[in-house]
C-alpha positions as CSV (number, residue, x, y, z in Angstrom):
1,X,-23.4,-13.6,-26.2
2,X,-25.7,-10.5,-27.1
3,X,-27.0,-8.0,-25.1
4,X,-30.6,-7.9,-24.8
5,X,-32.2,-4.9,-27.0
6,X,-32.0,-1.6,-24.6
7,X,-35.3,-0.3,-23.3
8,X,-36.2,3.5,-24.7
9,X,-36.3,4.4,-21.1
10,X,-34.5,8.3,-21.0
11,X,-34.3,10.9,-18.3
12,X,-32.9,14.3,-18.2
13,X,-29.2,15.0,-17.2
14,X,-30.4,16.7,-13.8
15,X,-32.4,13.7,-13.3
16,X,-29.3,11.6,-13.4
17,X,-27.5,14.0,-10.8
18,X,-29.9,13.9,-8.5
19,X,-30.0,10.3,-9.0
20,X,-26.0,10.4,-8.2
21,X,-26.2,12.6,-5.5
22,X,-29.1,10.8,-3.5
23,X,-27.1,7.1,-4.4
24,X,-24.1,8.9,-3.2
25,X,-25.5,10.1,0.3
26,X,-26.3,13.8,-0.4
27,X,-30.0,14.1,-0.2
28,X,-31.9,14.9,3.1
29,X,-28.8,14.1,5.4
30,X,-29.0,16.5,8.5
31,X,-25.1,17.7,9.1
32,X,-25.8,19.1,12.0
33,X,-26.7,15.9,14.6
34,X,-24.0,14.1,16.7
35,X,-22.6,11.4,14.4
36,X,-21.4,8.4,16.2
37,X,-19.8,4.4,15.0
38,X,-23.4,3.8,13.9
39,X,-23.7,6.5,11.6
40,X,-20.1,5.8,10.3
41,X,-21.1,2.5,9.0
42,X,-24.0,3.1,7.7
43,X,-22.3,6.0,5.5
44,X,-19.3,3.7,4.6
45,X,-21.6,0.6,3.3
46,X,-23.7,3.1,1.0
47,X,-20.9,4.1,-0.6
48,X,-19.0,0.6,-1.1
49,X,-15.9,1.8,-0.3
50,X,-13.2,4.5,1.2
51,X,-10.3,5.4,-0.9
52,X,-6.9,5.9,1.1
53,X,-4.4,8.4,0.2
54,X,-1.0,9.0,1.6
55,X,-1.3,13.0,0.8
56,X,-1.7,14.3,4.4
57,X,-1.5,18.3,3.4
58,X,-4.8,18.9,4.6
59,X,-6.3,15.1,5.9
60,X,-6.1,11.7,5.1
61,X,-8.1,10.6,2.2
62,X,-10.3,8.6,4.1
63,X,-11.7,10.7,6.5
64,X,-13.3,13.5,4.4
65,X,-15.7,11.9,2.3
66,X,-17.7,11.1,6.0
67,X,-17.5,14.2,6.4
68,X,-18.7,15.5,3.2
69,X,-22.1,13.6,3.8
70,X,-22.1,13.9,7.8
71,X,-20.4,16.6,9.1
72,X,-18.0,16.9,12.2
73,X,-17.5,13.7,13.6
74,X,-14.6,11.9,16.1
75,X,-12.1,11.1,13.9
76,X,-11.0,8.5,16.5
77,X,-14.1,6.7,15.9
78,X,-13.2,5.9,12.2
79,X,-9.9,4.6,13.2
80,X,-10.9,1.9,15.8
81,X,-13.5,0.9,13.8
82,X,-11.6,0.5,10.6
83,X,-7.7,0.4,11.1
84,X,-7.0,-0.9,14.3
85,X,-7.7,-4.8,14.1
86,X,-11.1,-4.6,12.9
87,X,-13.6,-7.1,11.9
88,X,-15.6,-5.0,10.2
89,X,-13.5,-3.6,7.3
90,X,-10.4,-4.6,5.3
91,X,-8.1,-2.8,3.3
92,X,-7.4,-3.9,0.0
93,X,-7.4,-2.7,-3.4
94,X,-10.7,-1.9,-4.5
95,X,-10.6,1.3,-5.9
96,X,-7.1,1.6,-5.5
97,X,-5.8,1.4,-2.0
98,X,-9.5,1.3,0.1
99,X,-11.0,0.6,3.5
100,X,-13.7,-2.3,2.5
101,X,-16.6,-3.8,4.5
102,X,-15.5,-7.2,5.3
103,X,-18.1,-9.4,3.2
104,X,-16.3,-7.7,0.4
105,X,-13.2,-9.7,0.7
106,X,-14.4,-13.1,-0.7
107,X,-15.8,-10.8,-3.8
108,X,-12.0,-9.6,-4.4
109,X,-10.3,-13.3,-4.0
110,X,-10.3,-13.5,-7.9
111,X,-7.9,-10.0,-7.8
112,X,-5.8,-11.9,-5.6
113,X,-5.7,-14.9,-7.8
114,X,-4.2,-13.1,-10.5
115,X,-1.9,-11.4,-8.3
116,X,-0.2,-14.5,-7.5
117,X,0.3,-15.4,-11.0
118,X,1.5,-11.9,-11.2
119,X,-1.3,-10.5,-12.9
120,X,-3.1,-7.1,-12.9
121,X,-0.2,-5.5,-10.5
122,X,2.0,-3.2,-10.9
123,X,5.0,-4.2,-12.9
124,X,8.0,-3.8,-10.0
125,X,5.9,-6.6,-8.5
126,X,5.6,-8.9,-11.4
127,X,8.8,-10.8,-10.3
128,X,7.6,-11.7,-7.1
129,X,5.1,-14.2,-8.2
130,X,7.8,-15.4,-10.7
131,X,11.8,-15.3,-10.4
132,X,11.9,-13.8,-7.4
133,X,9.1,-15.7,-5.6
134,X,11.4,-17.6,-3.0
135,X,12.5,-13.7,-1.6
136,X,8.6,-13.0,-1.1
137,X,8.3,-16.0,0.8
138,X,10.9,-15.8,2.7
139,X,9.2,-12.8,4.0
140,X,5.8,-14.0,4.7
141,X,7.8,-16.9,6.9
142,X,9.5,-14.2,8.9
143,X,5.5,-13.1,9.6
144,X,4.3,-16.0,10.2
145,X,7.3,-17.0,12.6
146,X,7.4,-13.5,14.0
147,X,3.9,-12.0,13.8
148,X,2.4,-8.6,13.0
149,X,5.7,-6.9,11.2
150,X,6.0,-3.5,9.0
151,X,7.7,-2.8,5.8
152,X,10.4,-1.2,8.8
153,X,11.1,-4.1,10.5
154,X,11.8,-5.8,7.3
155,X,14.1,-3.4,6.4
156,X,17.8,-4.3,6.3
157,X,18.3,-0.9,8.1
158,X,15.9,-1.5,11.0
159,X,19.0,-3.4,12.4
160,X,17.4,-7.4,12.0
161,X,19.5,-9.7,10.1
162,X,17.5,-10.4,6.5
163,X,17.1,-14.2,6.4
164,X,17.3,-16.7,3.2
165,X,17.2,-15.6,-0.2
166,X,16.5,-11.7,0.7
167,X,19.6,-11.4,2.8
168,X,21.5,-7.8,2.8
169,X,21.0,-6.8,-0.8
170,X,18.0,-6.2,-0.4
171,X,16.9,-2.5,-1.0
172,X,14.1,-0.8,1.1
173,X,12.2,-0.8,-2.2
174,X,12.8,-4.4,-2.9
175,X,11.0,-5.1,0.2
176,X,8.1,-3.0,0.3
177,X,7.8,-4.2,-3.4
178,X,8.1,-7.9,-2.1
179,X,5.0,-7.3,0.5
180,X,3.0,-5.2,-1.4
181,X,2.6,-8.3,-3.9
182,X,2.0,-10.6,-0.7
183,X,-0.5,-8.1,0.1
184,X,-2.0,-7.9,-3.6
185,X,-2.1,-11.7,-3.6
186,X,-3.9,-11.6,-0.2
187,X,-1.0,-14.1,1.5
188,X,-0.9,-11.2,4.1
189,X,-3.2,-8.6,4.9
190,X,-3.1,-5.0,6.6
191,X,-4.0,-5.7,10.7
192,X,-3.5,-2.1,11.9
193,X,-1.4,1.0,10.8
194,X,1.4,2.2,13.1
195,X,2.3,5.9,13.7
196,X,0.8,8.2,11.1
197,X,0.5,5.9,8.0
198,X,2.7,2.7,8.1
199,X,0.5,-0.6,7.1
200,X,1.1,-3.4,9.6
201,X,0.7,-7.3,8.3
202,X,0.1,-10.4,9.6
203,X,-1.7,-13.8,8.1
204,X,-5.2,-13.6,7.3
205,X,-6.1,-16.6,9.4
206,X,-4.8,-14.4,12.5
207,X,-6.7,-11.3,11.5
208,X,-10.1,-11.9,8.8
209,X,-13.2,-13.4,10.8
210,X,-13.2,-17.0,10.5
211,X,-16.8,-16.4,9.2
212,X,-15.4,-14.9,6.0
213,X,-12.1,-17.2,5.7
214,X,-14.3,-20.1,5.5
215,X,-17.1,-18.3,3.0
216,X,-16.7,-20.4,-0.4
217,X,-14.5,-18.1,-3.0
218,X,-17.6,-17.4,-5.7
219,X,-16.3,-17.8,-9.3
220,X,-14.6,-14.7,-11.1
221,X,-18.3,-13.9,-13.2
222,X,-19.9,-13.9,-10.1
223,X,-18.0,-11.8,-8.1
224,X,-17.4,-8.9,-10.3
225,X,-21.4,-9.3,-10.9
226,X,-21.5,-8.9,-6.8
227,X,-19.2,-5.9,-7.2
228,X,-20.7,-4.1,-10.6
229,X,-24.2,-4.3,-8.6
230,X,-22.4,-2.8,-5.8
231,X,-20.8,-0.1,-7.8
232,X,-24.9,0.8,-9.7
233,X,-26.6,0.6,-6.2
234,X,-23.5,3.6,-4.9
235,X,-23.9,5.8,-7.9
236,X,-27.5,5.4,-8.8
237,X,-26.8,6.0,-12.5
238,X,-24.1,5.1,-14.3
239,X,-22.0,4.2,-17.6
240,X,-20.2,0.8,-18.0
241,X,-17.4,2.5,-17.7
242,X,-18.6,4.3,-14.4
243,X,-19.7,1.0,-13.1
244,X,-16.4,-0.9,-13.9
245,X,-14.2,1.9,-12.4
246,X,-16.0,2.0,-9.2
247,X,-14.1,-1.1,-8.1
248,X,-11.7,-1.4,-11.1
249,X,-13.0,-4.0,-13.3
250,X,-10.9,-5.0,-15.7
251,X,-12.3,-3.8,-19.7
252,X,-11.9,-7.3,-21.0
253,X,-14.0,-9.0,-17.6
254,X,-17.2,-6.7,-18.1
255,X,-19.3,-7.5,-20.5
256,X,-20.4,-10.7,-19.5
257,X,-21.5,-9.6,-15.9
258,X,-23.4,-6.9,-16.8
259,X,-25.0,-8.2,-19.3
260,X,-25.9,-11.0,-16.1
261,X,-26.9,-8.0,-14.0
262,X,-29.2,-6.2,-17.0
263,X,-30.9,-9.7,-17.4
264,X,-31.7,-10.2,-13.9
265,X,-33.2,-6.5,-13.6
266,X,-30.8,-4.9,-11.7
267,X,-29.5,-2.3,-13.5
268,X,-32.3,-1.1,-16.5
269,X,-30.9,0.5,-19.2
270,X,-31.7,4.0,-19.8
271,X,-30.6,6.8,-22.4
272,X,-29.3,10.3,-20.7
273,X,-30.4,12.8,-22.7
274,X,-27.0,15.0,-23.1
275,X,-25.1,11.6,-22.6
276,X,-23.1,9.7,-25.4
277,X,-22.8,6.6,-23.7
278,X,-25.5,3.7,-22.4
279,X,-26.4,4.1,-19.4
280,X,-27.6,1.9,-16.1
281,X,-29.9,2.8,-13.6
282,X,-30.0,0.4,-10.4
283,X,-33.3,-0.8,-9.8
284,X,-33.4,0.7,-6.4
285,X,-31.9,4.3,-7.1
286,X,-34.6,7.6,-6.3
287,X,-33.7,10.6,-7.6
288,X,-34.5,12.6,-4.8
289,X,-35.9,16.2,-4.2
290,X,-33.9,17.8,-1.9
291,X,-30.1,18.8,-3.8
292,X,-30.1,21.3,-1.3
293,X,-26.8,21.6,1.0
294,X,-23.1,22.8,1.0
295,X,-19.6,20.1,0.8
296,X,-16.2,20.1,0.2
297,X,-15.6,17.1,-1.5
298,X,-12.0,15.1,-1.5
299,X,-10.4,14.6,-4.2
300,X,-10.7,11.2,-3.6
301,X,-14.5,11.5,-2.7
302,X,-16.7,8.6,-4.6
303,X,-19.0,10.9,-6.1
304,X,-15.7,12.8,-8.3
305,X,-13.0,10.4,-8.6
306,X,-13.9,9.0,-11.8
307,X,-13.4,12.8,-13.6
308,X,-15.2,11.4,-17.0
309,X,-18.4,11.0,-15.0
310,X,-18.0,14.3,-13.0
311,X,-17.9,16.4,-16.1
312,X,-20.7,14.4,-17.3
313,X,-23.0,15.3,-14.2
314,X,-22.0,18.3,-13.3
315,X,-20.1,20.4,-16.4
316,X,-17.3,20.7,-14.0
317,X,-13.6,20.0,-15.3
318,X,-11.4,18.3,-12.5
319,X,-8.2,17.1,-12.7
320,X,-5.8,16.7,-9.5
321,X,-2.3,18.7,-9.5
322,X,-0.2,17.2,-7.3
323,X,2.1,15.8,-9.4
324,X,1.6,19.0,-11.9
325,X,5.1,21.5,-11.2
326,X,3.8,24.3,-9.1
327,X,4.3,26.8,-11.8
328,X,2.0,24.8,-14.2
329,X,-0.8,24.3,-11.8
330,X,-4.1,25.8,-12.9
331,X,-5.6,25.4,-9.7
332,X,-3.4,24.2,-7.0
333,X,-1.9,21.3,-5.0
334,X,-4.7,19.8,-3.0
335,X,-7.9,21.1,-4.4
336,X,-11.2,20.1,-3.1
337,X,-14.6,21.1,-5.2
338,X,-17.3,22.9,-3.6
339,X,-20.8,21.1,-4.4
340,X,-23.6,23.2,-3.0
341,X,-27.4,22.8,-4.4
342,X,-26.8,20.0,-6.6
343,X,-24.2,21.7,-8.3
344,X,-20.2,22.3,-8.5
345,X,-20.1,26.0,-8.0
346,X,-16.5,26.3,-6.6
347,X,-12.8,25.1,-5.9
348,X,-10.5,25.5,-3.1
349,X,-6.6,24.5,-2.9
350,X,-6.6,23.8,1.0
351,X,-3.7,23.3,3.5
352,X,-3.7,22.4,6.9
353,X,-1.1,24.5,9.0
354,X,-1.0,22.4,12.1
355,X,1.9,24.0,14.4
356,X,0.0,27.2,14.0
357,X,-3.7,26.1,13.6
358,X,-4.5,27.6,11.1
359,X,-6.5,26.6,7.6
360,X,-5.4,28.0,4.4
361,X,-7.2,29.1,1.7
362,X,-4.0,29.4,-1.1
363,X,-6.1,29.7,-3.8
364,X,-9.8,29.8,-4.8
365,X,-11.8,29.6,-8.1
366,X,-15.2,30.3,-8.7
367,X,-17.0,28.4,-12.2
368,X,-19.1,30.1,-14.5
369,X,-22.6,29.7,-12.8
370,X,-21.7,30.2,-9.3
371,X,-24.7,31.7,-7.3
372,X,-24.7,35.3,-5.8
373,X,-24.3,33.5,-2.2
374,X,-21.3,30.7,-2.9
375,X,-18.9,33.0,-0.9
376,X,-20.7,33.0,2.4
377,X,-22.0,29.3,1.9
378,X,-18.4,28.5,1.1
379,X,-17.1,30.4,3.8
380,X,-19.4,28.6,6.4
381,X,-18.2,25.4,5.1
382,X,-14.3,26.2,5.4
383,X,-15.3,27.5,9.0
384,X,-17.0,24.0,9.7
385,X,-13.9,22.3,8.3
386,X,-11.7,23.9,9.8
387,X,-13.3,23.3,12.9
388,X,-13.7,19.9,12.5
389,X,-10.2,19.6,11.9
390,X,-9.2,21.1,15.1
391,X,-7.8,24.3,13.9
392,X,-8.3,27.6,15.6
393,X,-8.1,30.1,12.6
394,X,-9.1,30.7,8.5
395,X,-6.9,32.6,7.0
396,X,-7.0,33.2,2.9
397,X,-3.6,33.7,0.9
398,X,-4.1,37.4,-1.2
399,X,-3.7,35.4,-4.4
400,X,-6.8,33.3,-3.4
401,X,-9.0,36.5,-2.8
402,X,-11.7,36.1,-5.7
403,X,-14.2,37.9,-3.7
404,X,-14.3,40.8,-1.2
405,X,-16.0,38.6,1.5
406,X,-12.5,36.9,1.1
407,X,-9.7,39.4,0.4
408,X,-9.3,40.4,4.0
409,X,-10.8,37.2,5.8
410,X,-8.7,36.1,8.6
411,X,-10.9,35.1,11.9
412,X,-10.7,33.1,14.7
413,X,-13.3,29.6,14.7
């Protein structure tokens, strides 16, 4: 099937960002109001989605990206609203491992489809839909017998005798590799977290609404229509390939659907002057006026993770280091942009030191085109972070001192 002929519709490339920036939350929010559960949600269902990271050096993933758009807010609140048995949100994988509003989950039944044929996971799990599909089961028994269990407590070395087919050969990676693929297949699904990270499952039927257990499961066109539409309305302006990222479409499964979604008007096709590729605007997206405003955004923020589309809006090269050796990083470990007026002006490697409450600045870059005043604007926002964060002091490593308003900072919040 053909896509219709493209309109000559074209805006600028500042257009565009401040079509992305006001479809990603960062036009007119006040950051300095008390932010409570309300607030939260509203934040989470414009963006879609939360990505979750195990990377804990400065905070979980999850958390900052509220705080990008909001400012300080009870971390506490997040949690019993999203991790701890809620109704609201699900985890799952949407763009990668991410906190969901819960009307999402019939939308991401056809991922778990294909995960039980052993499709579209990662390959260690492959055999669990296959060969080794009587161990997997034998696991979601002991859940279903048991109740609410962890990875742990399935763990040959948490002291509980492994029962048919898994029995004592069974590695601690064997396991976890076994749930994650009753997990991906949505046989099982994340109740609560224990201690600082560890996902805890149980049946859907004893944890997902019965409001969205017994929603019909749309067909596989539909639903990734449901979620490209999702993914234009959260980024305002977007490639295919920006839209299909957002919630991991599959290259092969998208041209039909947004073909669907340019023929029913919600995305318009529109050329970005600067831009190689097609682009969508949602029918709904304002590029607003005010780009004014200073945030540290996550690496795993919505607005940057896709690092094609951040060098497309805002010049800026991005790539995360973690897994880079320390003596090849450019930047650092754990580097979080610094967007302030519409524009990526900065970057900071950050680390929170927690037994001594302090927040480090171990390195610091400025880009080309930073303003005269990006020191004391970023210096106001590390303050505000590291506030936030409950830590009492900034201090900035001497190899991170790109400016004299930093070279000697160290000062109490």
């Amino acid at each position: 099937m053909r896509m219709p002929t493209l309109t000559k519709s074209e805006i600028s490339a500042a257009e565009a960002r401040r079509f992305a920036l006001t479809a990603q939350g960062f036009n007119g929010l006040a950051r300095d109001r008390k932010i409570g559960t309300m607030q939260l949600r509203r934040s989470i269902a414009q963006l879609g989605l939360l990505q979750i990271d195990s990377v804990n050096v400065l905070v979980r993933a999850q958390y900052l990206p509220l705080f990008s758009r909001l400012g300080s807010y009870d971390r506490a609140l997040l949690d019993s609203d999203t991790l701890a048995k809620s109704k609201r949100f699900f985890e799952y994988w949407g763009h990668a491992a991410s906190l969901l509003p819960i009307d999402c989950q019939p939308l991401m039944r056809w991922r778990m489809e294909r995960a039980l044929r052993g499709e579209g996971v990662w390959r260690p799990l492959q055999a669990f839909a296959n060969e080794r599909r009587a161990e997997a089961e034998d696991i979601l028994q002991r859940i279903s017998t048991e109740g609410p269990l962890a990875a742990s407590d399935l763990s040959p070395a948490s002291g509980r005798a492994a029962k048919g087919a898994a029995k004592e050969m069974w590695a601690w990676s064997e396991v976890k590799h076994a749930i994650e693929w009753l997990f991906w297949s949505g046989l099982i699904v994340a109740t609560h977290r224990r201690g600082s990270f560890e996902r805890v499952y149980d049946l859907p039927e004893r944890v997902l609404p019965r409001s969205v257990l017994a929603h019909p499961t749309p067909s596989t066109v539909d639903a990734q229509r449901a979620l490209l539409a999702r993914s234009a309305k959260a980024l305002g302006v977007a490639t295919a390939e920006d839209l299909r990222d957002y919630y991991r479409i599959p290259a092969a499964d998208l041209q039909l659907p947004l073909q669907q979604l340019v023929e029913e008007g919600t995305v318009i096709p529109v050329r970005v002057r600067g831009w190689r590729q097609q682009a969508y605007l949602h029918k709904d997206a304002r590029a607003g006026r005010k780009t004014d405003g200073a945030a540290l955004l996550s690496p795993f923020d919505p607005l940057i993770w896709h690092r094609p589309r951040t060098e497309r809006l805002f010049d800026f090269y991005y790539r995360l280091e973690i897994y880079t050796p320390a003596h090849k990083r450019e930047h650092g470990y754990y580097v979080l942009p610094f967007l302030l007026d519409g524009a990526i002006v900065a970057r900071v490697d950050l680390k929170a030191e927690r037994q001594s409450g302090t927040l480090v600045v171990q390195r610091a870059h400025l880009e080309p085109k930073a303003p005269a005043h990006t020191i004391e604007r970023l210096i106001e926002e590390l303050q505000l972070l590291a506030s936030w964060l409950g830590l009492s002091s900034l201090v900035v490593a001497p190899v991170a001192a790109i400016h004299p308003l930093l070279a000697t900072y160290r000062a109490a919040i």
